[in-house]
Every structure is written in structure tokens, then in C-alpha cells.
VEXDREN-2710 file (C-alpha; in Angstrom, 1 decimal):
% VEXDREN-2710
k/r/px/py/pz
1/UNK/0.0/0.0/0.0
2/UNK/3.0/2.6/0.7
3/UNK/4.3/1.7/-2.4
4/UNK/0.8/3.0/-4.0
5/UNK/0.1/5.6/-2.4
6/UNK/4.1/7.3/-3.0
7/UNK/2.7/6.6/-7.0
8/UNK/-1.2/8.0/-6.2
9/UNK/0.2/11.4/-5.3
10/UNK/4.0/11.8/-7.2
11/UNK/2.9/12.0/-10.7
12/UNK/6.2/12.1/-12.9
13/UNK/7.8/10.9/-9.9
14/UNK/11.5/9.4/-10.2
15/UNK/12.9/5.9/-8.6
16/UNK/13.3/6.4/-4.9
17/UNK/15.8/4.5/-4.7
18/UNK/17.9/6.4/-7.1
19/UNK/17.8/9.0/-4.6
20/UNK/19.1/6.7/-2.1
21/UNK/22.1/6.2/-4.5
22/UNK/23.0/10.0/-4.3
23/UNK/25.7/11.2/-2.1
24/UNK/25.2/13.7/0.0
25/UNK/27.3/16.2/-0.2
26/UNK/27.9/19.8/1.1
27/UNK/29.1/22.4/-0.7
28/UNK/32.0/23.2/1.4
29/UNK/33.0/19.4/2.3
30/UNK/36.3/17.7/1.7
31/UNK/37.6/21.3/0.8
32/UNK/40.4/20.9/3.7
33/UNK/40.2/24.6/4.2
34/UNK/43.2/26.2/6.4
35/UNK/42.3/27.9/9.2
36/UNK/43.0/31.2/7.7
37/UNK/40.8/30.1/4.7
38/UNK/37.8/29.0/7.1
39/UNK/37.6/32.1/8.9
40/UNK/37.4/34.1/5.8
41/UNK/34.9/31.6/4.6
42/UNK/32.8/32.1/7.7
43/UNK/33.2/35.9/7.0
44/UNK/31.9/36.0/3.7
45/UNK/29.0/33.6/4.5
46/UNK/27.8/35.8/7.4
47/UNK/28.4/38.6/5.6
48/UNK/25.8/36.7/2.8
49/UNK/23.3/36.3/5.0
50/UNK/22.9/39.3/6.4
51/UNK/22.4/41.1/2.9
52/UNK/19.8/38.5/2.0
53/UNK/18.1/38.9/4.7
54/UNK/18.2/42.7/4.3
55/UNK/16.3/42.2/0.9
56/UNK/14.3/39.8/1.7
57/UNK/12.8/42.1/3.8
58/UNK/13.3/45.2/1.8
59/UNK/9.5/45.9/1.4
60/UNK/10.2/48.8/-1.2
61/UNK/11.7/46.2/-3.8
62/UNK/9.6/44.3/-6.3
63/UNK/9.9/40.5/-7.1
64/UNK/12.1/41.1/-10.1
65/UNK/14.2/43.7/-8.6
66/UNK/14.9/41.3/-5.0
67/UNK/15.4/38.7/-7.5
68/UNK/18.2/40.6/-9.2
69/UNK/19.3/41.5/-6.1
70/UNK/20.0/38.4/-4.8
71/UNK/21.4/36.9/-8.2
72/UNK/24.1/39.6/-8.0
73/UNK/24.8/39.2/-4.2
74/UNK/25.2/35.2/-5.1
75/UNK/27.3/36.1/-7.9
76/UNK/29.9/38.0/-5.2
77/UNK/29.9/35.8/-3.0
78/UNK/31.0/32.8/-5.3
79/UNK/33.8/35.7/-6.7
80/UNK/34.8/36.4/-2.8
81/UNK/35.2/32.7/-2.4
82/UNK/37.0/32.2/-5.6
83/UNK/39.4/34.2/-4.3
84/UNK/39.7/32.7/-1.2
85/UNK/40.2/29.3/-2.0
86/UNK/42.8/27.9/-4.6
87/UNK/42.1/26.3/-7.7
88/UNK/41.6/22.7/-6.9
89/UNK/39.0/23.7/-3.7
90/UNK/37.0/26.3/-5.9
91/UNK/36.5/23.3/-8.6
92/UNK/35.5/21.1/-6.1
93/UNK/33.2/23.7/-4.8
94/UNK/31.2/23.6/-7.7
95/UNK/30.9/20.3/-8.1
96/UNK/29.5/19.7/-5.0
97/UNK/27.2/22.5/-5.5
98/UNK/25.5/21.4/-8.7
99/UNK/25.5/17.9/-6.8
100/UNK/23.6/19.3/-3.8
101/UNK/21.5/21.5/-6.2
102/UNK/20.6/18.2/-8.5
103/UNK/19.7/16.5/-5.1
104/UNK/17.5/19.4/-4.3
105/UNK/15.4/19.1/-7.8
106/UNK/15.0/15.2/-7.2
107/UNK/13.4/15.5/-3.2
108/UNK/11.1/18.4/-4.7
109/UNK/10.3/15.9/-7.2
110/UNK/9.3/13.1/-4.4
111/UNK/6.9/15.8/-3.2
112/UNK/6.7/13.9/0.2
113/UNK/8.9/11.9/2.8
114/UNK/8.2/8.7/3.3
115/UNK/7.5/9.4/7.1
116/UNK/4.1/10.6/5.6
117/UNK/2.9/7.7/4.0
118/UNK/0.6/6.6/7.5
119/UNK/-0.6/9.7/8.4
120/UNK/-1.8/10.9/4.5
121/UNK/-3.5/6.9/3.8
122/UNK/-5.1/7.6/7.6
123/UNK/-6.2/11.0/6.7
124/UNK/-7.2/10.3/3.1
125/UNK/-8.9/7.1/3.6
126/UNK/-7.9/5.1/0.8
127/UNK/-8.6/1.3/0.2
128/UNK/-6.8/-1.1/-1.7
129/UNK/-8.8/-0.8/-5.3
130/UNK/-8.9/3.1/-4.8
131/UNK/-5.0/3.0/-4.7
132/UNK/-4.5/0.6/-7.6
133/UNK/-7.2/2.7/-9.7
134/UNK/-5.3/5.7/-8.8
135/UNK/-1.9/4.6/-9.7
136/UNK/-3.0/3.3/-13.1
137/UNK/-4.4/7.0/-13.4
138/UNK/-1.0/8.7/-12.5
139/UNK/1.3/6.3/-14.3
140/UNK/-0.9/6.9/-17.2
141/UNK/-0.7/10.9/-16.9
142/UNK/3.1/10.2/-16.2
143/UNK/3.6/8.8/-20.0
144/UNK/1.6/11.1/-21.5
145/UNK/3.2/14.2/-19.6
146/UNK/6.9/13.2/-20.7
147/UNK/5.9/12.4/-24.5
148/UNK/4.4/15.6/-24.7
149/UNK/7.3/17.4/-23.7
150/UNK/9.2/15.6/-25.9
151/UNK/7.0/16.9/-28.6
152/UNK/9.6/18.9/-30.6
153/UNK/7.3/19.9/-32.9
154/UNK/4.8/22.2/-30.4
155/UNK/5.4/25.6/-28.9
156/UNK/6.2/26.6/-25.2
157/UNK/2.7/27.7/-24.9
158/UNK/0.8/25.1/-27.0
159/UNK/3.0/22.1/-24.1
160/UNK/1.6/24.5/-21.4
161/UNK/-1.8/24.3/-22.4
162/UNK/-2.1/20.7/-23.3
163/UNK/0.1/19.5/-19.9
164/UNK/-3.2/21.6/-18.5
165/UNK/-5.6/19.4/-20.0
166/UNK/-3.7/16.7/-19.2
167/UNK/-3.9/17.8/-15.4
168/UNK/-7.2/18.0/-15.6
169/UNK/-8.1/14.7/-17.2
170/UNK/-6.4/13.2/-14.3
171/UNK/-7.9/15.6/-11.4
172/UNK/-11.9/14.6/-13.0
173/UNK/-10.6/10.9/-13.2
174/UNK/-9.3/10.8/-9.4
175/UNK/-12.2/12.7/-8.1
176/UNK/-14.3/10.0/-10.0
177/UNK/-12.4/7.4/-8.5
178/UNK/-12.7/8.6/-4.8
179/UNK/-16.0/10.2/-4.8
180/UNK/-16.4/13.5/-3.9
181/UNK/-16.1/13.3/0.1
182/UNK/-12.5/11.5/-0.5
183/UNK/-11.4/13.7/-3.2
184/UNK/-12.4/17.0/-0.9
185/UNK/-10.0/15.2/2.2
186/UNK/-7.2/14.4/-0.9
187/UNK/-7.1/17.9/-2.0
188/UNK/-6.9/18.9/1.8
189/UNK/-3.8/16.9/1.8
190/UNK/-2.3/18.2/-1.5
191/UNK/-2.9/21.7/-0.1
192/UNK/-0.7/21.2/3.2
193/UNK/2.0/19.1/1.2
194/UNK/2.4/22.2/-0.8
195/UNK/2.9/24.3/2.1
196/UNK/5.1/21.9/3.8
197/UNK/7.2/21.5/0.1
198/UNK/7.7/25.3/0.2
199/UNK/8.8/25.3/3.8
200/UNK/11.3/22.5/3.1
201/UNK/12.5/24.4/0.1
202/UNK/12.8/28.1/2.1
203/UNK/14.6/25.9/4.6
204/UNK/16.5/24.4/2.1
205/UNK/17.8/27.9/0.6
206/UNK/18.6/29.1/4.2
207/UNK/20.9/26.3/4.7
208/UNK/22.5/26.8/1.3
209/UNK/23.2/29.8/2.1
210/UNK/25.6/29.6/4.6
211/UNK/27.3/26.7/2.7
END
């Protein structure tokens, strides 16, 4: 049943157990930083957090322009680092960036943790046929969703619209398979696992930051 309901709810999900393969890695692991070098380090991450918290909560500023902001204020840190740490360490830096960052995309991905699984099947209410019914549904959505945006031959907005239809199909199939009183508690559910995904992800950025 866990391994249904992980399928019922992560639509275009990934193997799990691909994400179980992935090291973990920090950005600023295995850098063997000298002591001069992590005190600088420190510096320039403190230094970072203080500004982006300073436009975070800049109420004058736009979206665009705190975006901007913050792209900039990323882009001098990594150039205060560079100079920081010697050739080998900055490479290394990187790589274990875009590896943390690739990890990031694939747990946003999962949607959920699998701590979860009891407490949304309790909440939700599902039997056995609903799950199987509702994992046919998503795998089906799944295959469709990737050969569409294969589809070379459409435009940005023309994938956008059809991936929309294709969302929708699914939502009218699911709420057809759970009735309306179960589909009313499983949008409930989708609503605080998108408030608990952007909490992760806001913690996420915080702890990045000071990486």
C-alpha cells in the first residue's frame, strides 16, 4: 500500500531508490580549508546572510528587482570565495554544489517523505482498489506528460496548455475514483504538502546559504 500511495500522489515521480544512491554532499565538504581560509569563509558567508536577509525584507523592492538583487549578491559571493580558496577547492566547490543542487530538484520531485505515508493513507482514507485505480491513473498521466514534452514539434505555450488538459483529465478521473467526500479530504492533503514542500525548500535555501 505505501508503495501505491508514494505513486497516487507523485505523478512524474522518479525511482526512490535512485535518490538513495546519491551522495550527499555539502558544498564546502572535503575542501580541507586552512584555518585562515575558514575564517574568511565564515566571513563571507555571514556577511551573505545578512544582505539576503536585508532584501528579503526590503518591502520597497519588487519580485524582479529582490530577484536581481540576490542573483548579484550570489554572484559576489561565489567571486569572494574564488578568491579565497585555490584552484583545486574552488573546482571542487562547484561540483559539490551542482551535486547538492541536482539533489534538491530530485526531493522536490518526491513531493513527500516517506515518514508521511501513515498519516496521508489515515487522513485520506484510501482502500486497496482506490490506490491501484489511482496509480494506473497517474502512471498513465506520467507517460503522456513526458511524450508531450518531448513533442519537438509544439510551442512553449501550446505544451503548457495541453500538460493543463492533461492535469485536468487526471484531477476529473481521481475525483471520479474517490467520490467527492475522499477527493475533498485528498485535495486537503495536496494543499498542506504544498505548504510543507515550500517550507522545506525556504529551509533548504537558508541552509545553502551559509554553505
Amino acid at each position: 500500500m505505501k508503495k501505491i500511495l508514494m505513486l497516487l500522489f507523485l505523478a512524474g515521480t522518479v525511482s526512490a531508490g535512485f535518490a538513495q544512491e546519491r551522495k550527499k554532499v555539502r558544498p564546502l565538504e572535503d575542501l580541507k580549508l586552512t584555518e585562515a581560509q575558514d575564517k574568511q569563509v565564515k566571513d563571507i558567508n555571514r556577511a551573505y546572510i545578512n544582505n539576503v536577509k536585508e532584501i528579503r525584507q526590503d518591502q520597497t523592492l519588487g519580485k524582479e528587482e529582490q530577484k536581481s538583487k540576490l542573483q548579484a549578491l550570489g554572484t559576489a559571493r561565489t567571486e569572494k570565495l574564488k578568491s579565497v580558496l585555490d584552484a583545486e577547492q574552488f573546482a571542487k566547490l562547484q561540483r559539490n554544489r551542482t551535486a547538492t543542487g541536482e539533489r534538491m530538484k530530485h526531493d522536490r520531485k518526491r513531493g513527500m517523505h516517506k515518514k508521511n505515508d501513515a498519516a496521508a493513507l489515515k487522513e485520506i482514507g484510501l482502500n486497496e482498489t482506490e490506490g491501484q485505480e489511482l496509480q494506473s491513473i497517474n502512471k498513465d498521466f506520467k507517460s503522456k506528460a513526458v511524450a508531450l514534452k518531448k513533442n519537438s514539434g509544439m510551442t512553449k505555450e501550446q505544451r503548457m496548455r495541453e500538460m493543463k488538459k492533461l492535469n485536468d483529465e487526471r484531477l476529473t478521473r481521481i475525483k471520479t475514483t474517490l467520490g467527492e467526500e475522499k477527493y475533498a479530504r485528498y485535495d486537503e492533503w495536496k494543499k498542506k504538502e504544498r505548504e510543507q514542500i515550500r517550507a522545506m525548500r525556504k529551509q533548504r535555501a537558508d541552509k545553502k546559504s551559509i554553505q
